[in-house]
N, C-alpha and C positions, 0 to 999 in steps of 0.2 A: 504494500500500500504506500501511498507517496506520502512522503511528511506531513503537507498541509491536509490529503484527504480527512488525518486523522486528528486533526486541530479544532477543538471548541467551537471554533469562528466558522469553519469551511460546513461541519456539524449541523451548527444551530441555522444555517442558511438553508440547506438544505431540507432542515428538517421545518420551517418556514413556509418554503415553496409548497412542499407536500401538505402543508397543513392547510396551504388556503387553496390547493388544487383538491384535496378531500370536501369541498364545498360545493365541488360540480353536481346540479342536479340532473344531470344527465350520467346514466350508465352504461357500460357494456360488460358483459356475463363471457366470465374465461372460465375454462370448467369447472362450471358451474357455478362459479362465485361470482357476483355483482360487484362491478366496482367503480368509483369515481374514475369518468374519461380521461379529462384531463391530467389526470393523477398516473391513472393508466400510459397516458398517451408521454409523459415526462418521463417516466422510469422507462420504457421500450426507446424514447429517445437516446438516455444514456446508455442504455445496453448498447445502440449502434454506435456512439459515440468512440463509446472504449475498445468495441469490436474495430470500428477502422484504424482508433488510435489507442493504442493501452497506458501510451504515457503523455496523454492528455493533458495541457495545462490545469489551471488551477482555473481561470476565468473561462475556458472553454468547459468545461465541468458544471460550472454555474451557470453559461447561459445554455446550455444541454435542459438543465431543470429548467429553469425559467420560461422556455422560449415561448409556450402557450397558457403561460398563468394567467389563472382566472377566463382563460377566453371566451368563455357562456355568456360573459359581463355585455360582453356590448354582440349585442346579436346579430347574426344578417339581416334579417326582414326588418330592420328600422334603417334600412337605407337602399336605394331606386334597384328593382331586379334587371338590371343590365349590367354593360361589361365596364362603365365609367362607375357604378353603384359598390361593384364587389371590388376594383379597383381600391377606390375609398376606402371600406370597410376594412380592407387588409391593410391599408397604411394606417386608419387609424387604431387596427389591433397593436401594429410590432412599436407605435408610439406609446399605448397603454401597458401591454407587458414588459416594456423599456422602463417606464416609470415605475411601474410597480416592482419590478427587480432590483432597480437602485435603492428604492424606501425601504426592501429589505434588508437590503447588503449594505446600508449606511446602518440601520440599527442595530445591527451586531458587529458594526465596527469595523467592516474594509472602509481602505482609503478611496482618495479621487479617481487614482488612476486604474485602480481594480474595477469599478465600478462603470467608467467609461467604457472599459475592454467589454465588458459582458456585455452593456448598452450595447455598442458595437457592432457585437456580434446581434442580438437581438433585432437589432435595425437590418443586416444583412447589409450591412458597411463595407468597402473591399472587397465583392463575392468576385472571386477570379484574380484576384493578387493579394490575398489574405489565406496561404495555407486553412488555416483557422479556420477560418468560416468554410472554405472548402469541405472540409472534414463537417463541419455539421449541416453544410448544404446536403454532404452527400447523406448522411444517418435520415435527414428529414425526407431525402425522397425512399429510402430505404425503409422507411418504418411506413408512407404510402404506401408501395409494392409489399410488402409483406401484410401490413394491418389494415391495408384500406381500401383498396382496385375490388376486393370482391362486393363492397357493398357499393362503392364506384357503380359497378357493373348494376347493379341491380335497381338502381337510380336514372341513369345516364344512358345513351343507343349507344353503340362500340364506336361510333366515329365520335362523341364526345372524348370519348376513354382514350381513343388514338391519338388523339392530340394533345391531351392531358398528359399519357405517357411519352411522347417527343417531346416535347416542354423540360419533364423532369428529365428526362434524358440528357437533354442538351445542358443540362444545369449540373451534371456528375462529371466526377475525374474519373479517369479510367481504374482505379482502385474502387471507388465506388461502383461502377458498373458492373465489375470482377465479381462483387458482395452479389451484387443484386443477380447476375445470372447465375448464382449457384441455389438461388430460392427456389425452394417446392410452391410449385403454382398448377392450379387447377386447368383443367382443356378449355377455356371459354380466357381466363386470365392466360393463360401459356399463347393464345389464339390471337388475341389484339397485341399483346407482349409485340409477337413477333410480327403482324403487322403493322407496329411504329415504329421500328425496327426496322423494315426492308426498304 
């Protein structure tokens, strides 16, 4: 474990995040167990986090947890259903979970410059000349592909899907790609996979 993982400070952030992602009133049931999404959807972030990188900074760690705190807070449908609406909506999320991961990580005591980094990365600052964020661009399209295309699928016609998955694609390093085509995927996800692909 790395020095700081194990540090009071790095700890009580953590344990922060999860407490106010444990507020999501929205669930999804992993065998058999119900659990806060969002809460859910932070800890499978860090799993990919460490899976692409094991010696993960200290600030890429934090905004691993962070990146979708509280996201339930500010909903879609209170802003226009088109593609200027959901634009909005997603800047004004990675603004809100920006702010709300700094008022954490000030209250147990990182500095300025900890805090910015995380910001940062949360804003998706640098994406393509920031290793960093690299590595969590790629975990976030990873934990898509793995936890999310099936119900994608079940929402969406496959040429939604198709271009949803060229999007994430074009947004991964070739380590993340490596990640992602070693995933167990169903004939219908295996099936658009590989026509956004060709």
């Amino acid at each position: 474990m790395s020095e700081f993982a194990a540090s009071p400070r790095f700890q009580s952030a953590i344990r922060l995040f999860d407490d106010a992602n444990a507020g999501d009133p929205h669930r999804d049931r992993v065998d058999g167990v119900e659990q806060p999404r969002e809460l859910l959807y932070a800890r499978r972030l860090t799993d990919w986090v460490l899976a692409l990188a094991p010696h993960a900074s200290e600030a890429l760690r934090l905004a691993a947890r962070c990146q979708h705190l509280c996201r339930w807070e500010i909903r879609r449908d209170t802003f226009p259903d088109d593609r200027a609406g959901y634009l909005r909506w997603r800047r004004e999320l990675q603004q809100f979970h920006a702010r709300k991961s700094g008022e954490i990580l000030a209250s147990v005591g990182y500095d300025a410059a900890t805090i910015d980094r995380v910001q940062g990365l949360n804003l998706k600052k640098e994406l393509g000349k920031n290793p960093e964020m690299q590595v969590l661009e790629d975990a976030l399209c990873l934990v898509f592909l793995q936890y999310q295309l099936t119900d994608l699928l079940q929402k969406a016609d496959d040429e939604k899907v198709v271009n949803a998955l060229r999007k994430s694609w074009g947004k991964m390093s070739e380590a993340g790609r490596a990640a992602a085509l070693k995933l167990s995927f169903g004939e219908r996800e295996r099936a658009v996979l590989e026509r956004a692909l060709s």
